[in-house]
N, C-alpha and C positions, 0 to 999 in steps of 0.2 A: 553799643550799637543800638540797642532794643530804645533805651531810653533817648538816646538823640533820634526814632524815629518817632515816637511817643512827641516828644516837644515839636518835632513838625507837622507831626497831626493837631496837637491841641492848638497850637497860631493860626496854621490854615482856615480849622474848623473858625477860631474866634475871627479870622478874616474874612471868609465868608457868610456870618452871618450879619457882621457892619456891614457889610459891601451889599446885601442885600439891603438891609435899613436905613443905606442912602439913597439908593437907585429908589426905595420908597418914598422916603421924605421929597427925592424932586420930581417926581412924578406927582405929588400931592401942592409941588407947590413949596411947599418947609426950606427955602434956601437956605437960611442961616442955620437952621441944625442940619441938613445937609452938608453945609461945608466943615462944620465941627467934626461931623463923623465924619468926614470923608479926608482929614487930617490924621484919625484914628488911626483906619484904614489904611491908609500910605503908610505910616507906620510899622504898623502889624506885616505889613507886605514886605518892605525891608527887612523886619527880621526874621520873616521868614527867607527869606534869601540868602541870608546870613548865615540860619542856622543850616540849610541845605550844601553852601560850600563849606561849612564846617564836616557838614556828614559827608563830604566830598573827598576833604582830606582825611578823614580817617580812615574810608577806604583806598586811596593810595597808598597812605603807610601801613596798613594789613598787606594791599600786595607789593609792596618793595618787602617786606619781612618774608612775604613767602616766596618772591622769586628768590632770593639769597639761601633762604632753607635748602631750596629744591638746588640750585646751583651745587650749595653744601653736597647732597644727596648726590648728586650727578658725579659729582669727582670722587667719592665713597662707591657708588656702582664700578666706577672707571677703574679705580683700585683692584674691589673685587674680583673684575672680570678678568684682569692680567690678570693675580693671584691664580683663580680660576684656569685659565690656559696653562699658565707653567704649571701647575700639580695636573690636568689632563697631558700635557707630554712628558714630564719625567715617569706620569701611571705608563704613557706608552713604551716611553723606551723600557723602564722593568717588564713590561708584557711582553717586550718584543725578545727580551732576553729568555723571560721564561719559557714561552714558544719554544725559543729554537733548545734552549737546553734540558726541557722538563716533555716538549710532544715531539719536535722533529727527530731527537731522537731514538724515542720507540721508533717514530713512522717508518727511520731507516732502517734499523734491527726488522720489524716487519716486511718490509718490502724485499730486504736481502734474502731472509724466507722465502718469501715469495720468488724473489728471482731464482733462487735454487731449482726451483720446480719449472725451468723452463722458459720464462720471461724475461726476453732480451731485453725488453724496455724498462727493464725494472731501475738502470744505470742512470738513464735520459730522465726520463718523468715519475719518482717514487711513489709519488702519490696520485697519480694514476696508474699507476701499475698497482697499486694498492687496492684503491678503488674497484679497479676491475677484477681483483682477487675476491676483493668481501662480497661484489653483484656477484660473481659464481656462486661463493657459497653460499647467498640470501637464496639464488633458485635452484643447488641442492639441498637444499634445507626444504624449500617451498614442496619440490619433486616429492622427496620423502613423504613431509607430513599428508599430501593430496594421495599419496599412495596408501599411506595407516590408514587414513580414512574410507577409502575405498575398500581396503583389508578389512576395517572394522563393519565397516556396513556387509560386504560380504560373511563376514563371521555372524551377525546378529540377524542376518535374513537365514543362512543356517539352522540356527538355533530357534528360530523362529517355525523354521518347517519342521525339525525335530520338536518341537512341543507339539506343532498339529499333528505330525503324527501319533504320538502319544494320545492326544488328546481323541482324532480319531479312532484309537483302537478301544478307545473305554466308550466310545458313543454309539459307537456299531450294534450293539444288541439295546441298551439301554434306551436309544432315541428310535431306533426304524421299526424294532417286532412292535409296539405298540402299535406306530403308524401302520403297518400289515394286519398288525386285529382291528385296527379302528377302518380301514382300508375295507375288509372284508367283508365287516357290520353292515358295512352301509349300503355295500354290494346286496347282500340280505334284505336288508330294507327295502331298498328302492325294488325288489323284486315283489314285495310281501304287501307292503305300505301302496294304498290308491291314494295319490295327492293332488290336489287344485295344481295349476298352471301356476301362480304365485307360490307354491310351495315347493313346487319341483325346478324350480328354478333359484331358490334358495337352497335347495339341498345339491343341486349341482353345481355351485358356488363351493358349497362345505367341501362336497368331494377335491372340487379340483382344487383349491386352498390348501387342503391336504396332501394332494396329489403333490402341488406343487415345494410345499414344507420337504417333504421325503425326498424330491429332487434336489432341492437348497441341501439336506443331508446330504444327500451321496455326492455333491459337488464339493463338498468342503470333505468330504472323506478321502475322494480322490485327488485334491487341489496340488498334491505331490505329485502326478502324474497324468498322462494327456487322459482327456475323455474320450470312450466310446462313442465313434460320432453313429447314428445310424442316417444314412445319407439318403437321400432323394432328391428327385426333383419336383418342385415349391416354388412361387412366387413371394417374395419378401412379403407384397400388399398383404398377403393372406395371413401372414404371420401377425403383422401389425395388427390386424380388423382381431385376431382371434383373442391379441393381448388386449387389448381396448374392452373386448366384450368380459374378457376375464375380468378385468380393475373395473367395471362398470361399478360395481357398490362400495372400494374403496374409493375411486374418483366421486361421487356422490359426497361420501363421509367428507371426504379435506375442500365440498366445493371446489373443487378445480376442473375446468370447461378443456374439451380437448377438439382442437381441428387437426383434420387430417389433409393435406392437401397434396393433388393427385392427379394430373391427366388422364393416366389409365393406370392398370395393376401392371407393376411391374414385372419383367421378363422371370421366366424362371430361372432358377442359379442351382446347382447340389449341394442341397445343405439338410442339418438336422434341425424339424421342425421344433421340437421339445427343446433345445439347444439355444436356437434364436429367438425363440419368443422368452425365455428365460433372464438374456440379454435386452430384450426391451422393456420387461417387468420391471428390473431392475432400474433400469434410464427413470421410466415411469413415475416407480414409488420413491426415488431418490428425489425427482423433480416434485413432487406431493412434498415429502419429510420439509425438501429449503423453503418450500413456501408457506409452510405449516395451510393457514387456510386462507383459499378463495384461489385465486390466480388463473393461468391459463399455459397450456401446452399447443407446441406447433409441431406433427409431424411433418416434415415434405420429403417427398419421394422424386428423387427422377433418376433418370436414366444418362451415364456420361461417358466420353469417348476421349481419349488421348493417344500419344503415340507409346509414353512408356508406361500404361496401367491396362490401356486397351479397355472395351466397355464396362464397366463398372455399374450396381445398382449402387444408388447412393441415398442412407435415410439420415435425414436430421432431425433431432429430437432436439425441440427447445422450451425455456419455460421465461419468464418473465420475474423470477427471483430474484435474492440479492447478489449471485454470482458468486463465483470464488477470487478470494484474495490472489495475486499476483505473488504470495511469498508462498504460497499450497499448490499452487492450480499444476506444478510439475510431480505430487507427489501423490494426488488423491485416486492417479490410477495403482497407485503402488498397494501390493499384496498387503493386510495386517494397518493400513492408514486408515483413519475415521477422526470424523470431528465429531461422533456422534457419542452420549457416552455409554450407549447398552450398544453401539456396532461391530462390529467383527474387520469390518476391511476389506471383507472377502468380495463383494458385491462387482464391486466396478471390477475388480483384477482379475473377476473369474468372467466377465466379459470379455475383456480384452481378450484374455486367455482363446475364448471361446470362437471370437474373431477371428484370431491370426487360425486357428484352427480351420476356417474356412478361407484361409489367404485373402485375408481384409485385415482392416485396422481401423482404429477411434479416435478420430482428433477431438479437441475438447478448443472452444471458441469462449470467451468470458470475460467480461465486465465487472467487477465489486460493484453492484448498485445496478447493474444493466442487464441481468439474466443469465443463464448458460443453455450452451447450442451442443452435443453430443454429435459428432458426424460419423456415420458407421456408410463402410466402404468396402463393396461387397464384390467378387469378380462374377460376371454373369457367362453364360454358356456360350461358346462363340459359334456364330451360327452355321448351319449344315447344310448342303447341298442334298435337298435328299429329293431333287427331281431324277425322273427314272432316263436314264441317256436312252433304253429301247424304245420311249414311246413317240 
């Protein structure tokens, strides 16, 4: 093939260039060596025509050789394929034998079982009757294992309170007399001690820091039992502004910006001021720890009304962090839970705690990448007729 196009390249090529050296010679005039070469020419041009229907039939007899191969080929598939089919149905009929003599009959031995127990249809349809035997016991099985676990977590949240108590009865002297002489120093001090306005204002920081350490104490002492509320009447607002003025120099330290937004101060409600502001500490410095630094917190405050909560104060605490995952955000009010690794857990659940203690509750709102919102849900005092009917 190669070499019969090779010989009609080299003709062509020596054709065209006579056929130019004629079209010159009569152009110039030259007729008689014109018509020599152009006798060449003719020539050359024939056999190149020659040798192209030669290259002509070679490739016919290349494809008559391979349509017969391929023919060949076609009745060798055609073969196979029967062959093929008969070995897929006698596979079937052995399959179909083993089926019925190596599974249908367990299926029946089971289903008869099963009919014993009750199941009419066990006769009519075996393997639905079967069927519906194994779904029961997939969802007494399911019942069970959701019940061990519920068992289990209930045993491990046990054991859990029995360590803090333990753990509380050895911190009781060892963590609060301290905080009581260090308490009382400073009582001393601040009596003794004449201090600038910038210094006394750091040292009432110190105190109440400490103040409030020895409260986190005794909350995690008593975490096995309700707190002493000492109750009053208190505007939420007032609680907020007091926690705000408290964190004023750890808000400083993590740069993180706080608005408080607010029509007016909210209605008063009976609650424990040390209690509540303890529960927004916590909101707070938790919102501080996610952001580590810079960020921004939103308090909003308002006032709401329904038919089955009746007026409510309501605060939302929100920050602009990375949120909590969607596979934690149901556990992270849970007692002894932290992603933190020096936390205790205690923080949030002694919130909540702290909440339902005032017949409220803490919804948690959250995005992974879009922030978290804290809603504390507060009952306010329903209001009193206290105009005088004598006047």
């Amino acid at each position: 093939m190669n070499k019969a196009l090779f010989q009609i390249k080299d003709q062509y090529s020596r054709y065209i260039a006579i056929k130019d050296r004629v079209i010159g010679f009569y152009q110039e005039g030259r007729r008689e060596a014109g018509t020599v070469l152009h006798r060449q020419a003719r020539d050359l041009f024939f056999t190149v025509l020659a040798l192209c229907e030669k290259y002509k039939d070679i490739h016919k007899e290349r494809i008559l050789r391979a349509k017969s191969a391929s023919q060949d080929q076609a009745v060798q598939l055609r073969f196979i394929a029967a062959t093929a089919v008969s070995i897929c149905i006698m596979l079937g009929v052995l399959l179909a034998l083993v089926l019925g003599y190596e599974i249908l009959s367990p299926v029946r031995r089971l289903t008869a079982e099963a009919g014993r127990k009750g199941d009419s249809d066990a006769a009519v349809d075996e393997v639905k009757s079967l069927s519906r035997s194994v779904r029961g016991l997939i969802q007494d099985v399911d019942q069970i294992q959701s019940e061990l676990e519920k068992s289990r977590g209930s045993l491990l949240q046990a054991e859990k309170m029995a360590m803090v108590g333990k753990l509380a009865a050895g911190m009781a002297h060892s963590i609060r007399n301290p905080f009581t002489s260090m308490k009382m120093r400073l009582f001393s001090l601040n009596r003794s001690l004449k201090l600038t306005d910038t210094q006394k204002e750091d040292f009432d920081v110190i105190s109440e820091e400490i103040r409030r350490i020895d409260t986190i104490v005794q909350n995690f002492l008593e975490f096995s039992r309700p707190p002493k509320l000492t109750i009053r009447s208190i505007s939420p607002s007032i609680v907020v502004d007091r926690t705000i003025r408290l964190l004023e120099h750890r808000l400083r330290a993590y740069d993180v910006g706080v608005t408080i937004e607010r029509l007016q101060n909210l209605p008063e409600i009976d609650a424990d001021p040390e209690q509540l502001k303890e529960v927004f500490v916590n909101l707070v410095v938790n919102a501080c720890e996610a952001m580590e630094k810079g960020g921004s917190i939103v308090i909003e405050e308002q006032e709401t009304e329904n038919p089955s909560d009746g007026r409510m104060a309501v605060i939302r605490v929100s920050d602009n962090g990375p949120g909590i995952p969607a596979s934690i955000r149901e556990k992270v009010l849970l007692p002894f839970f932290t992603t933190k690794e020096e936390g205790t857990g205690l923080g949030l659940s002694i919130a909540v705690r702290i909440i339902a203690e005032h017949h409220g509750w803490i919804d948690i709102e959250s995005n992974q990448g879009g922030g978290t919102r804290f809603i504390i849900s507060l009952p306010l005092k329903e209001p009193t007729d206290e105009h005088d009917p004598d006047c």
